[in-house]
PyMOL Python script that loads the backbone (N, CA, C, O; Angstrom):
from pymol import cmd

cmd.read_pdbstr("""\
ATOM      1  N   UNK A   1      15.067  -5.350   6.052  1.00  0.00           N
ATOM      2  CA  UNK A   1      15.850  -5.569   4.862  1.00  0.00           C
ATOM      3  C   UNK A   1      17.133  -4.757   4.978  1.00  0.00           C
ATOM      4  O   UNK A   1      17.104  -3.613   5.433  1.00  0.00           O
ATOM      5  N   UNK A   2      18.161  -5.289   4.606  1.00  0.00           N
ATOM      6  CA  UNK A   2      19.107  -4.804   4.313  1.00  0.00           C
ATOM      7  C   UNK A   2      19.675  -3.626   3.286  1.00  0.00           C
ATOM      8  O   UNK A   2      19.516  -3.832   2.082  1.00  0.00           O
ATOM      9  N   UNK A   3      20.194  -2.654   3.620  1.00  0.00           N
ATOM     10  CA  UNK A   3      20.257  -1.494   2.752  1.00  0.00           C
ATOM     11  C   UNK A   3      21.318  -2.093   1.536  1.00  0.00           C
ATOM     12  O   UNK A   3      22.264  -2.879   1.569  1.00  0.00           O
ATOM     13  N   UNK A   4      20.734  -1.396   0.580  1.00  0.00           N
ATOM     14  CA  UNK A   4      21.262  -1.847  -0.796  1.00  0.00           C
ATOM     15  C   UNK A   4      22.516  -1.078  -1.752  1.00  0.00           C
ATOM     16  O   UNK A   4      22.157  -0.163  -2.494  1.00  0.00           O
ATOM     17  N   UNK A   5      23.576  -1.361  -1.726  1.00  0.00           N
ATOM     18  CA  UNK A   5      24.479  -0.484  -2.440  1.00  0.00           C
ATOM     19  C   UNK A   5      23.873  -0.342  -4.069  1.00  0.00           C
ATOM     20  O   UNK A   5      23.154  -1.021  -4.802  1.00  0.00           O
ATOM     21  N   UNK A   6      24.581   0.898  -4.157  1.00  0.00           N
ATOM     22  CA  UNK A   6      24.187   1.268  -5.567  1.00  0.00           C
ATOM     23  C   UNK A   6      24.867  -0.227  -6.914  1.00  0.00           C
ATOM     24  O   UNK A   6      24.473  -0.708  -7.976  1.00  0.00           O
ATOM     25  N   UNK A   7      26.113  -0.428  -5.908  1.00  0.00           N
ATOM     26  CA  UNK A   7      26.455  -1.921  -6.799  1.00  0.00           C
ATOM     27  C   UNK A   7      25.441  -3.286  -6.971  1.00  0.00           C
ATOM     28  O   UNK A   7      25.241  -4.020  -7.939  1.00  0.00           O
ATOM     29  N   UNK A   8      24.855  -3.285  -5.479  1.00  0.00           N
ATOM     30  CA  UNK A   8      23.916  -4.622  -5.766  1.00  0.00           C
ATOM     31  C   UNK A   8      22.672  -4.297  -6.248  1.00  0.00           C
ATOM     32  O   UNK A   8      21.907  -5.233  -6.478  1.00  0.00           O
ATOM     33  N   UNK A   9      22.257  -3.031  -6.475  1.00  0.00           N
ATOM     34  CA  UNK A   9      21.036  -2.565  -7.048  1.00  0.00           C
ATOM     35  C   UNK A   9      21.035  -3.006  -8.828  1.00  0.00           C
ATOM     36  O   UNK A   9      20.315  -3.661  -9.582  1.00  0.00           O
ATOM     37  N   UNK A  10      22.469  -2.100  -8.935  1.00  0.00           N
ATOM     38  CA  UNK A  10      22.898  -2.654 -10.696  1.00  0.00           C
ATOM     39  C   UNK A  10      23.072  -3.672 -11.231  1.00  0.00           C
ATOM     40  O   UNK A  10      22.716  -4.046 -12.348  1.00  0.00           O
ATOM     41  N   UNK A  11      23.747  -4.275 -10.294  1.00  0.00           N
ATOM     42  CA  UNK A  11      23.734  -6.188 -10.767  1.00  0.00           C
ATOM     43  C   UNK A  11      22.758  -6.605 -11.031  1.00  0.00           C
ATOM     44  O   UNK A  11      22.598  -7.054 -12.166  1.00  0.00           O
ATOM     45  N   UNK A  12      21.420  -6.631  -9.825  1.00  0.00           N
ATOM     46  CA  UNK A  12      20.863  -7.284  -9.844  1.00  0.00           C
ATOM     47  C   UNK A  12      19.531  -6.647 -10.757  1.00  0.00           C
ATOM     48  O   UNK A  12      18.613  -7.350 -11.179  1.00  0.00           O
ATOM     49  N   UNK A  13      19.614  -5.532 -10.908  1.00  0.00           N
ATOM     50  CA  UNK A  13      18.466  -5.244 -11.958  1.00  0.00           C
ATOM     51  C   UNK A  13      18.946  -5.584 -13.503  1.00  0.00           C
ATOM     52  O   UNK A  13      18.214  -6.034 -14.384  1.00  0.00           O
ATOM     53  N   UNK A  14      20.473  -5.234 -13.632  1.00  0.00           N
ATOM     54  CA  UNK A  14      20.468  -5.049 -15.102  1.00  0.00           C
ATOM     55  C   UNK A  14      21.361  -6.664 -15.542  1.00  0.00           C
ATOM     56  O   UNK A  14      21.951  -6.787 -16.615  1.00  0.00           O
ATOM     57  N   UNK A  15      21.299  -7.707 -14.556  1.00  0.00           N
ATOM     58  CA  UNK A  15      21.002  -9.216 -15.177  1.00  0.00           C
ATOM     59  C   UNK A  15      19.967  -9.446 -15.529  1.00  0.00           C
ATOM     60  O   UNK A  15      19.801 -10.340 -16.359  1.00  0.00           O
ATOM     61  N   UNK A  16      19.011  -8.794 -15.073  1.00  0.00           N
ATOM     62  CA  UNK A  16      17.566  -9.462 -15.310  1.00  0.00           C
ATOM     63  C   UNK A  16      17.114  -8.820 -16.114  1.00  0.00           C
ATOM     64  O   UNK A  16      16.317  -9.430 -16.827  1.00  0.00           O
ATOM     65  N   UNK A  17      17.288  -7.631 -16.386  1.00  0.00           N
ATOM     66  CA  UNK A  17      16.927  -6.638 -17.479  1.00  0.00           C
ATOM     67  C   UNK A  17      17.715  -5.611 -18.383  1.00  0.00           C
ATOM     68  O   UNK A  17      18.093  -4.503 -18.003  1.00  0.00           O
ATOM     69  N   UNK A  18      17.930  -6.227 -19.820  1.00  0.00           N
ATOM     70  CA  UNK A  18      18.704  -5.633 -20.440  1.00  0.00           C
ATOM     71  C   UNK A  18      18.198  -3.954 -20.609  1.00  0.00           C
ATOM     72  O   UNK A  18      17.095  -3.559 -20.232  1.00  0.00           O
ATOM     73  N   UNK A  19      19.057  -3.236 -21.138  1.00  0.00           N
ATOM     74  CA  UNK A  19      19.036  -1.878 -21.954  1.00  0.00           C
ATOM     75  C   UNK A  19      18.305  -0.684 -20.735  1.00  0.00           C
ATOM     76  O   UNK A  19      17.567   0.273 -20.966  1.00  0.00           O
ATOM     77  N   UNK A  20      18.826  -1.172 -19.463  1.00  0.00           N
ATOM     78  CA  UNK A  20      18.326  -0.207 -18.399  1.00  0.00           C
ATOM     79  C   UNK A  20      19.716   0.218 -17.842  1.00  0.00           C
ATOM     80  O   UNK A  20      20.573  -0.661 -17.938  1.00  0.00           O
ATOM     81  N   UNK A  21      20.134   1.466 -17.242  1.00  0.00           N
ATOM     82  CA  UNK A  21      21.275   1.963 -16.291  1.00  0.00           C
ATOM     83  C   UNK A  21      20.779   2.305 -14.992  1.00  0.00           C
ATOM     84  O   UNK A  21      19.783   3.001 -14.796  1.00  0.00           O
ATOM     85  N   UNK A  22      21.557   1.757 -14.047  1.00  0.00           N
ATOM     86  CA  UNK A  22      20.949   2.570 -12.424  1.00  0.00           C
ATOM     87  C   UNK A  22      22.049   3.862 -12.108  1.00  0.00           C
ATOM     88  O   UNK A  22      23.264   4.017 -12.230  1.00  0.00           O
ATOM     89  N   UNK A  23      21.431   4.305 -11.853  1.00  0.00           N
ATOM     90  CA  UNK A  23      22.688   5.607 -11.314  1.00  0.00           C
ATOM     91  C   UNK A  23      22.200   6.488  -9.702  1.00  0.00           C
ATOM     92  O   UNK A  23      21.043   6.825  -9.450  1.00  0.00           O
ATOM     93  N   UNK A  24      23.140   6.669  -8.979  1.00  0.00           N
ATOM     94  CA  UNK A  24      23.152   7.245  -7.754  1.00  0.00           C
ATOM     95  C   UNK A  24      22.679   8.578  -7.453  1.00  0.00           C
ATOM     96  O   UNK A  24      23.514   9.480  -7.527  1.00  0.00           O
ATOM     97  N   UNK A  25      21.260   8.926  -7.064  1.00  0.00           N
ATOM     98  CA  UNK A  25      21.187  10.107  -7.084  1.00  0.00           C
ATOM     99  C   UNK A  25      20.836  10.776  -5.881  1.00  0.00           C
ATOM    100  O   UNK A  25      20.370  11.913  -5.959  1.00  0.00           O
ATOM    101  N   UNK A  26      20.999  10.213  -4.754  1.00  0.00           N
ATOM    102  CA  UNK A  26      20.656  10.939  -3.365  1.00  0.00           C
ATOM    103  C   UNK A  26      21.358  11.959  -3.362  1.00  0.00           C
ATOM    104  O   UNK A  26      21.474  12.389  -2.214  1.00  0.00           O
ATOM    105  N   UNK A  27      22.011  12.695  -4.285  1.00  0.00           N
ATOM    106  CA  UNK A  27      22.150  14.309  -3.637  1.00  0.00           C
ATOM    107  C   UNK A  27      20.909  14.934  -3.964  1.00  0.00           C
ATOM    108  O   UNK A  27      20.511  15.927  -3.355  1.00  0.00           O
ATOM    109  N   UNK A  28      20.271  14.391  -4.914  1.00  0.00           N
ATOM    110  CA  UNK A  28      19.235  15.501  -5.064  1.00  0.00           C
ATOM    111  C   UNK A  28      17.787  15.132  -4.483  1.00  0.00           C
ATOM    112  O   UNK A  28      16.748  15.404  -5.084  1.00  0.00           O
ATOM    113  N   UNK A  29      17.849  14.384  -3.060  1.00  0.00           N
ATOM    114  CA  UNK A  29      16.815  13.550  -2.832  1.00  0.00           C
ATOM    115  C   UNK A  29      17.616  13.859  -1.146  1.00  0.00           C
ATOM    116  O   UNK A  29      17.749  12.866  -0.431  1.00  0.00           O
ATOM    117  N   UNK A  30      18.053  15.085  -0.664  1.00  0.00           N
ATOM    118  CA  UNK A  30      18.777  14.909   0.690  1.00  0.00           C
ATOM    119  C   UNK A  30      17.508  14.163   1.566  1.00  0.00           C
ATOM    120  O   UNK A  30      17.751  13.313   2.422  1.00  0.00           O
ATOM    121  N   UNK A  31      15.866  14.685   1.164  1.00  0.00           N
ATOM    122  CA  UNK A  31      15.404  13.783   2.148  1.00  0.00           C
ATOM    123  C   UNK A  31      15.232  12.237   2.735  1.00  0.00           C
ATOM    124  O   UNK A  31      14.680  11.730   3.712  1.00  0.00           O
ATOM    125  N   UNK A  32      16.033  11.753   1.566  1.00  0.00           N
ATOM    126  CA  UNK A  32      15.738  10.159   1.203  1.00  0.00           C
ATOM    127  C   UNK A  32      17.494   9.688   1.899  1.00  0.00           C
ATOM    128  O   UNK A  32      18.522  10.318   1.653  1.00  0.00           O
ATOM    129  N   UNK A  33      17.414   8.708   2.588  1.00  0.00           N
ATOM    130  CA  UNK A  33      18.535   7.907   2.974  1.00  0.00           C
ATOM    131  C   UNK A  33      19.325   7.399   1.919  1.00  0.00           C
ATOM    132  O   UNK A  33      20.550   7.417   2.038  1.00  0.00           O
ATOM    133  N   UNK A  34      18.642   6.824   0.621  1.00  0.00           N
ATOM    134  CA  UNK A  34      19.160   6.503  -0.802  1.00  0.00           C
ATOM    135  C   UNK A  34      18.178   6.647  -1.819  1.00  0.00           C
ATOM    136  O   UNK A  34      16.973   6.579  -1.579  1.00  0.00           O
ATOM    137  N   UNK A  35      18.661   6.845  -2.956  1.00  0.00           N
ATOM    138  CA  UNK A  35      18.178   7.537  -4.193  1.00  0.00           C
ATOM    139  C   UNK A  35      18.864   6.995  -5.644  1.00  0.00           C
ATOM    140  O   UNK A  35      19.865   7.400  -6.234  1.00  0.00           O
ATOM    141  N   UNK A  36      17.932   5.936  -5.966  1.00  0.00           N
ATOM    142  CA  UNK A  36      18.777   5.606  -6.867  1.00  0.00           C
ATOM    143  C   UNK A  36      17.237   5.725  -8.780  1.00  0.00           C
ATOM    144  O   UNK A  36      16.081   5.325  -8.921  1.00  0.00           O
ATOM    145  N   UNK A  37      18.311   6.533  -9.809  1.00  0.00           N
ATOM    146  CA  UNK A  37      17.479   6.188 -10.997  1.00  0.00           C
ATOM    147  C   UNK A  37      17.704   4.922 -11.621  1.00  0.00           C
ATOM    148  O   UNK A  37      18.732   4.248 -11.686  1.00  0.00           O
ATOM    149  N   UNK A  38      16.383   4.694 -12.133  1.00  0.00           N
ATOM    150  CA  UNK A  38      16.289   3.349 -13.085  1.00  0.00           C
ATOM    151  C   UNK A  38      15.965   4.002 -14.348  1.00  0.00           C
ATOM    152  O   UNK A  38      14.836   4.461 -14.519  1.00  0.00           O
ATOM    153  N   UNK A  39      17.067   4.097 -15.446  1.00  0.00           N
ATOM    154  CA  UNK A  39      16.788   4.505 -17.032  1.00  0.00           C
ATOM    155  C   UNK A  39      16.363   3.296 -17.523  1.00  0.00           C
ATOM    156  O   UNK A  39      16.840   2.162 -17.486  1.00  0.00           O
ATOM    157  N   UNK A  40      15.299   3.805 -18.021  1.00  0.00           N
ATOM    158  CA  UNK A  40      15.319   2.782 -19.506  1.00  0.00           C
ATOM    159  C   UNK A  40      14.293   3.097 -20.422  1.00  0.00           C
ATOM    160  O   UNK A  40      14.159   4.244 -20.848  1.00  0.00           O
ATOM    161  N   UNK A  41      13.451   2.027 -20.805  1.00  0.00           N
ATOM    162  CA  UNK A  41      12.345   2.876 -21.071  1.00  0.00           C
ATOM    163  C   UNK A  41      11.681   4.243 -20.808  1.00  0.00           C
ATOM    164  O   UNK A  41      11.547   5.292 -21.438  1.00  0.00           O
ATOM    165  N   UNK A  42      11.387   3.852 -19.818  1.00  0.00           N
ATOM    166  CA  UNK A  42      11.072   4.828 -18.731  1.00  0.00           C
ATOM    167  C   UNK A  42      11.624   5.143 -17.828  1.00  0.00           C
ATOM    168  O   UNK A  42      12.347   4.232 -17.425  1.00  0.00           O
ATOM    169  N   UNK A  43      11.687   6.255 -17.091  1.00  0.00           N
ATOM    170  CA  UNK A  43      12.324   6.632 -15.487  1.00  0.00           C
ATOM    171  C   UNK A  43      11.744   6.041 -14.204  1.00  0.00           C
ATOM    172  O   UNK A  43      10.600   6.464 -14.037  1.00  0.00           O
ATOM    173  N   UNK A  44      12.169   5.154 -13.178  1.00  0.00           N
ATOM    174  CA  UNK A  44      12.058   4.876 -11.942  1.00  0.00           C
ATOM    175  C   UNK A  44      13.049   5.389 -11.332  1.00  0.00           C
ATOM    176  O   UNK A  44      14.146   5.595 -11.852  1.00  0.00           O
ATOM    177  N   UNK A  45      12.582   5.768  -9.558  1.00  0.00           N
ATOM    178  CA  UNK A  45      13.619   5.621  -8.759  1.00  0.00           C
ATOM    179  C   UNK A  45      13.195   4.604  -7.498  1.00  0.00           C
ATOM    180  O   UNK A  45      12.150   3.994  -7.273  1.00  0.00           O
ATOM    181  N   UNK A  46      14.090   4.664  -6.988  1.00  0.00           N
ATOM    182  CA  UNK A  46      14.343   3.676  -5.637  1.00  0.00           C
ATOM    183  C   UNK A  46      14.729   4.543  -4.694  1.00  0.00           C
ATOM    184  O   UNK A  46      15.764   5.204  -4.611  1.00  0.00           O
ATOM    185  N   UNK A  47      13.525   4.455  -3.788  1.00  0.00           N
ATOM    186  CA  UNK A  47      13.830   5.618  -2.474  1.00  0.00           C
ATOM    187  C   UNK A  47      14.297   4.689  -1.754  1.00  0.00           C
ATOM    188  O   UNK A  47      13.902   3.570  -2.080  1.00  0.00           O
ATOM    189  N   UNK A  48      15.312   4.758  -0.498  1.00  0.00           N
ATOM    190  CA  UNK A  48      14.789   4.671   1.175  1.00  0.00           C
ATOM    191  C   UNK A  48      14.673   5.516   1.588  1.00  0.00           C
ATOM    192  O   UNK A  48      15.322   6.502   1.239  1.00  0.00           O
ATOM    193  N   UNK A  49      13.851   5.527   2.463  1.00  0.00           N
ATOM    194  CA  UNK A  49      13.248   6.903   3.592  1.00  0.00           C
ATOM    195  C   UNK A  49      14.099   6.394   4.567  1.00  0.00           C
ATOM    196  O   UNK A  49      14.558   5.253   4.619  1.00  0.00           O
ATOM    197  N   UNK A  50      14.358   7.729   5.680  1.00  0.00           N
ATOM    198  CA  UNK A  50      14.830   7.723   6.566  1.00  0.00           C
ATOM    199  C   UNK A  50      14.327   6.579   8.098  1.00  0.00           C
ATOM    200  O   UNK A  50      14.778   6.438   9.235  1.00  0.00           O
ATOM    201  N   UNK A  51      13.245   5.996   7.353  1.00  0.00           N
ATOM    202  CA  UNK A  51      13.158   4.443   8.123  1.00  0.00           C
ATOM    203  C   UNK A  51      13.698   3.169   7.556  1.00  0.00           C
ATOM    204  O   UNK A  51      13.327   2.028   7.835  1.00  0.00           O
ATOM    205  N   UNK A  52      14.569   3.512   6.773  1.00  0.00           N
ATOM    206  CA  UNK A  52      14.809   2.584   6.217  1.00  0.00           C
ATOM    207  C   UNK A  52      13.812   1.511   5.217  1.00  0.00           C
ATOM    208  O   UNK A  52      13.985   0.296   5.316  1.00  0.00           O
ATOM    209  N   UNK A  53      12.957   1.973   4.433  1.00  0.00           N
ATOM    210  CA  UNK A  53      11.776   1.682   4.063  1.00  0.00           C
ATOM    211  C   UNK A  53      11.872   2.169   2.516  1.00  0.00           C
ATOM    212  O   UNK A  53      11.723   3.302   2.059  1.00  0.00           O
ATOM    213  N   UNK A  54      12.174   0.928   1.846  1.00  0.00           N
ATOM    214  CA  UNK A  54      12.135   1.053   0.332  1.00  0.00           C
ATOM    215  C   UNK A  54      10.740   1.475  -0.607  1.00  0.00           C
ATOM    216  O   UNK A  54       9.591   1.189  -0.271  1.00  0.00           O
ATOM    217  N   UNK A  55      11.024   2.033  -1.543  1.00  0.00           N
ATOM    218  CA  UNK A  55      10.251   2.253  -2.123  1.00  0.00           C
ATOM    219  C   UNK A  55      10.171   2.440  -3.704  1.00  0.00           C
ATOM    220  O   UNK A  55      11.097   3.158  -4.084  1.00  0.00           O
ATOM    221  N   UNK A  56       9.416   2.049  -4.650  1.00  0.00           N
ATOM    222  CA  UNK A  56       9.894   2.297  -5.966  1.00  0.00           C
ATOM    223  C   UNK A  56       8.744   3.258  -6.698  1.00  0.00           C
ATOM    224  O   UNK A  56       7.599   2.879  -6.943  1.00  0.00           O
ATOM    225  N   UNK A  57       9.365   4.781  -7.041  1.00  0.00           N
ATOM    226  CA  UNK A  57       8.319   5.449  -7.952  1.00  0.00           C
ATOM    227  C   UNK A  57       8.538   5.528  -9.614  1.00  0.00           C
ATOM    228  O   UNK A  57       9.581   5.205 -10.181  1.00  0.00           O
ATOM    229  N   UNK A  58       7.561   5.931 -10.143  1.00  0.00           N
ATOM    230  CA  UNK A  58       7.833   6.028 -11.695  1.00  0.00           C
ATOM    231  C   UNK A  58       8.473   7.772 -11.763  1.00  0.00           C
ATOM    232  O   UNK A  58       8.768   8.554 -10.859  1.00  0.00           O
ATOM    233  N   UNK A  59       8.500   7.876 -12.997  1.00  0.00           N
ATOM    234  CA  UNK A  59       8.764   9.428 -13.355  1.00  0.00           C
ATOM    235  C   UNK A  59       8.483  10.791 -13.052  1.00  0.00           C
ATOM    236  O   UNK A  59       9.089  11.852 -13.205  1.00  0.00           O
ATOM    237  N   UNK A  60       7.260  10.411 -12.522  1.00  0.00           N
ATOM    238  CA  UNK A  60       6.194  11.555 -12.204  1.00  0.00           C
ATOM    239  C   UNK A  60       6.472  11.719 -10.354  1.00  0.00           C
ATOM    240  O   UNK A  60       6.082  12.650  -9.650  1.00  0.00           O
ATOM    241  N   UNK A  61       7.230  10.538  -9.933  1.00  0.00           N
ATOM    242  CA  UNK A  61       7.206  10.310  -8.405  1.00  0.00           C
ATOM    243  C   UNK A  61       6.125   9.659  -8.016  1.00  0.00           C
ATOM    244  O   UNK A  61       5.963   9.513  -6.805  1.00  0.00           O
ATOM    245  N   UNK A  62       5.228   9.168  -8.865  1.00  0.00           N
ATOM    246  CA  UNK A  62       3.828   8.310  -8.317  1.00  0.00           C
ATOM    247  C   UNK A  62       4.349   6.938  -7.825  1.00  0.00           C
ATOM    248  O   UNK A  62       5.169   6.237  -8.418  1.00  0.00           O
ATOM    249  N   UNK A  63       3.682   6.640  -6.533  1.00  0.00           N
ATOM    250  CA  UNK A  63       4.076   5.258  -5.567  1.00  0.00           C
ATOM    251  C   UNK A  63       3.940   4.136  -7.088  1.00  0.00           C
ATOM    252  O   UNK A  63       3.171   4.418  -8.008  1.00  0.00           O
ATOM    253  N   UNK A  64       4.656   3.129  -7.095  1.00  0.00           N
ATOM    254  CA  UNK A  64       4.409   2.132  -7.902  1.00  0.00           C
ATOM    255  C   UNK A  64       4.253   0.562  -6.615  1.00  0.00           C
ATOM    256  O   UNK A  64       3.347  -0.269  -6.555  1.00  0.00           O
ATOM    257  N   UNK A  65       5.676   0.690  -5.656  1.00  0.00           N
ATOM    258  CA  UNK A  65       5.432  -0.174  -4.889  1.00  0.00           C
ATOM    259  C   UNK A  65       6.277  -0.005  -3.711  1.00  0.00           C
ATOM    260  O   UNK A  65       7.427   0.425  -3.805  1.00  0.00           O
ATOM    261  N   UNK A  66       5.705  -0.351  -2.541  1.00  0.00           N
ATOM    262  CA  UNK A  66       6.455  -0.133  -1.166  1.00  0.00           C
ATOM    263  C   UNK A  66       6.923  -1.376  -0.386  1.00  0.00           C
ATOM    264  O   UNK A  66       6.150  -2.232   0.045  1.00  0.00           O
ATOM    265  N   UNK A  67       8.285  -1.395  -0.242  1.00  0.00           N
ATOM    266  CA  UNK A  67       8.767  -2.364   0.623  1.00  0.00           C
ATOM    267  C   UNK A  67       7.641  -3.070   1.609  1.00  0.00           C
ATOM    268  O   UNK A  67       6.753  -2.285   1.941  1.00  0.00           O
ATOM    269  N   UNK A  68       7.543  -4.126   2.024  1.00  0.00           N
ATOM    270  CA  UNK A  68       6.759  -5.064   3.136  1.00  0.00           C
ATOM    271  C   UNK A  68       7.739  -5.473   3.852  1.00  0.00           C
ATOM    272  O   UNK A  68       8.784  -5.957   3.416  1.00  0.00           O
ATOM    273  N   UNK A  69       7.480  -5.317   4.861  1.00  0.00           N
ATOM    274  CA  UNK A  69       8.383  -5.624   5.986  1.00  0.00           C
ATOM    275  C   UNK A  69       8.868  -7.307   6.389  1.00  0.00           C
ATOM    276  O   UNK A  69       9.709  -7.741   7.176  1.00  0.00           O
ATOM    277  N   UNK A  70       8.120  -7.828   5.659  1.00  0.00           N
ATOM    278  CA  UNK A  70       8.322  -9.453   5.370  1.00  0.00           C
ATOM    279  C   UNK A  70       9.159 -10.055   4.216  1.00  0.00           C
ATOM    280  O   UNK A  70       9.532 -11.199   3.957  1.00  0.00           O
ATOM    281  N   UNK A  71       9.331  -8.696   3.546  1.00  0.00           N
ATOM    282  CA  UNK A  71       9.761  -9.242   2.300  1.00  0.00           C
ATOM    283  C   UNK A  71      11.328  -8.976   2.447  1.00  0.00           C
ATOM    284  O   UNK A  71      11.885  -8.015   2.978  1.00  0.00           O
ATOM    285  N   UNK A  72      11.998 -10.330   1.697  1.00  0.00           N
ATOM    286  CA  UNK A  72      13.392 -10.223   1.741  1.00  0.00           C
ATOM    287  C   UNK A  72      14.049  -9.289   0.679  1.00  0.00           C
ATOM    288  O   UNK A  72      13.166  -8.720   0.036  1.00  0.00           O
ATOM    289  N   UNK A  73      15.605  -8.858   0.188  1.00  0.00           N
ATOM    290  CA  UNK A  73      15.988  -8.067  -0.664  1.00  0.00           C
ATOM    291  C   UNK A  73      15.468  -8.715  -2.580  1.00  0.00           C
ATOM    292  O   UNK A  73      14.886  -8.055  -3.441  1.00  0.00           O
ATOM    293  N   UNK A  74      15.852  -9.842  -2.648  1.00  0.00           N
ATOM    294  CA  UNK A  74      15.465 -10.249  -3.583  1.00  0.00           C
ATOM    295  C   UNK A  74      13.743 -10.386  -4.121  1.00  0.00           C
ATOM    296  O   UNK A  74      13.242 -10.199  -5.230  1.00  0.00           O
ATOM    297  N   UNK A  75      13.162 -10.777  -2.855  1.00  0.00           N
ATOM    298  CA  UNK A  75      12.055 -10.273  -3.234  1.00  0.00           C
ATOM    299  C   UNK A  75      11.368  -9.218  -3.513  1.00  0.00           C
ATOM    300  O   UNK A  75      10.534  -9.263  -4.418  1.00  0.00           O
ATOM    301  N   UNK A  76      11.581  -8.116  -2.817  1.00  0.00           N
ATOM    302  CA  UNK A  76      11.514  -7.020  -3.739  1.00  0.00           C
ATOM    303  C   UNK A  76      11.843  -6.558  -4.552  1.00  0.00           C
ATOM    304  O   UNK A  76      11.008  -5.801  -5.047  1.00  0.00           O
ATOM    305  N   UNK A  77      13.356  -6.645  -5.357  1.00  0.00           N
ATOM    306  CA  UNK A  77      14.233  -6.043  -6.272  1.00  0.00           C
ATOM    307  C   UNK A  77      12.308  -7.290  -7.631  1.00  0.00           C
ATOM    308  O   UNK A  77      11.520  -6.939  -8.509  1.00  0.00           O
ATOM    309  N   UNK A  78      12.539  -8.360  -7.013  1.00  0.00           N
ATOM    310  CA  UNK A  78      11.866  -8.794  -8.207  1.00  0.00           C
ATOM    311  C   UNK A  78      10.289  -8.223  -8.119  1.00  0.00           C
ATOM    312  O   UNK A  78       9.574  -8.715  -8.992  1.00  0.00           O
ATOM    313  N   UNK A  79       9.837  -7.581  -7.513  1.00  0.00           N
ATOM    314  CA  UNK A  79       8.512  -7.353  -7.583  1.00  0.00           C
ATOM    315  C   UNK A  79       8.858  -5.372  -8.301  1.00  0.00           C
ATOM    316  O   UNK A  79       7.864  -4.870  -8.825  1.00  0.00           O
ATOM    317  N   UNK A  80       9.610  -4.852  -8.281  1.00  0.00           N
ATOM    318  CA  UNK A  80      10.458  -3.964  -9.220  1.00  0.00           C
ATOM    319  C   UNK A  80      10.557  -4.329 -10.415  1.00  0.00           C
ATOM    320  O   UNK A  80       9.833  -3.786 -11.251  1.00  0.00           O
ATOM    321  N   UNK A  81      11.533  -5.401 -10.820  1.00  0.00           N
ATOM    322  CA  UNK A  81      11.330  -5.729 -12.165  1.00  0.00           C
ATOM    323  C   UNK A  81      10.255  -6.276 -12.547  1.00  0.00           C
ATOM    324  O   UNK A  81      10.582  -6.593 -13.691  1.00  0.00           O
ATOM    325  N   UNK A  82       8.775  -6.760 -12.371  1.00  0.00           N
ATOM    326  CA  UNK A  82       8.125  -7.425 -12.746  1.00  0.00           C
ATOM    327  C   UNK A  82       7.274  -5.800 -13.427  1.00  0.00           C
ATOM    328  O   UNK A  82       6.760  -5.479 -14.499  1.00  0.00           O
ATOM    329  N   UNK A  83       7.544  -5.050 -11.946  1.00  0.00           N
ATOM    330  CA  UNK A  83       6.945  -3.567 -12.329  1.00  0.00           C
ATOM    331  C   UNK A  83       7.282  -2.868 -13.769  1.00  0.00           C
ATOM    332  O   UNK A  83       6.533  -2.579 -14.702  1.00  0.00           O
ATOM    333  N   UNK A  84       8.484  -2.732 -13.623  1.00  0.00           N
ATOM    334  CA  UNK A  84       9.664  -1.975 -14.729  1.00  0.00           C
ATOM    335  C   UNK A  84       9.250  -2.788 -16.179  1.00  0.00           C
ATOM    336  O   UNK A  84       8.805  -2.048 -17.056  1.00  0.00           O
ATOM    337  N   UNK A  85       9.376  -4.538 -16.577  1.00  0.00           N
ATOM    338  CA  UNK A  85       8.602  -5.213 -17.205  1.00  0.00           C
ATOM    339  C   UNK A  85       7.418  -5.164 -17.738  1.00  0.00           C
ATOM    340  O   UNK A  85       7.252  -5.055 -18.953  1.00  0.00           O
ATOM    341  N   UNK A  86       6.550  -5.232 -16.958  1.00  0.00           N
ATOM    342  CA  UNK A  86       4.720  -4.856 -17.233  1.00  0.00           C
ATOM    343  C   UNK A  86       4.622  -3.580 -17.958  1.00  0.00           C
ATOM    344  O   UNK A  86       4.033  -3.559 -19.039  1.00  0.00           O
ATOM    345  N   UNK A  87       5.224  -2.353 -17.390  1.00  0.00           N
ATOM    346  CA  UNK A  87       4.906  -1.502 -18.382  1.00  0.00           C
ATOM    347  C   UNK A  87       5.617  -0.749 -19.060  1.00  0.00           C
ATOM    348  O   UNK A  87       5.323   0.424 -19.291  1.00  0.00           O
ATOM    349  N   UNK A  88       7.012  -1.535 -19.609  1.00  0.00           N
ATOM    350  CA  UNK A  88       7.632  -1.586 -20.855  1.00  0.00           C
ATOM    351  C   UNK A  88       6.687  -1.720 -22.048  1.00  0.00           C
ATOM    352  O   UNK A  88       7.140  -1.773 -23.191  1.00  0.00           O
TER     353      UNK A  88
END
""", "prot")
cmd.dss("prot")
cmd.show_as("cartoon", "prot")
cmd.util.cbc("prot")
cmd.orient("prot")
């Protein structure tokens, strides 16, 4: 998969889902390649690890869901929102 700018992360989450902000936070995540928060309800972030290997945790940092190596960008961004959704 293709690495995701903090721009196509925002588009594409906050068309699909109102009253959420993404914001850039890999400085405070130097171990992570990218670091992005999901406000809204609740807190998510969006790791990549230094394999390039997405990942989405809740607040606490607990795994919610990990990139598949089959799966394209859109398909994951939507298996994220279905996440972010469900337990709104």
């Amino acid at each position: 998969m293709k690495k995701f700018t903090l721009k196509q992360v925002e588009d594409y989450l906050t068309n699909r889902i109102s009253g959420i902000t993404v914001i850039d936070v890999s400085i405070e995540f130097p171990a992570k390649q990218a670091a992005f928060q999901i406000e809204g309800e609740y807190v998510y972030y969006l790791f990549e690890d230094q394999n390039g290997v997405y990942s989405l945790t809740d607040g606490k940092q607990e795994t919610k869901v990990v990139e598949e190596p089959e799966q394209t960008e859109a398909q994951f961004l939507n298996e994220v929102i279905r996440i972010i959704l469900d337990e709104a």
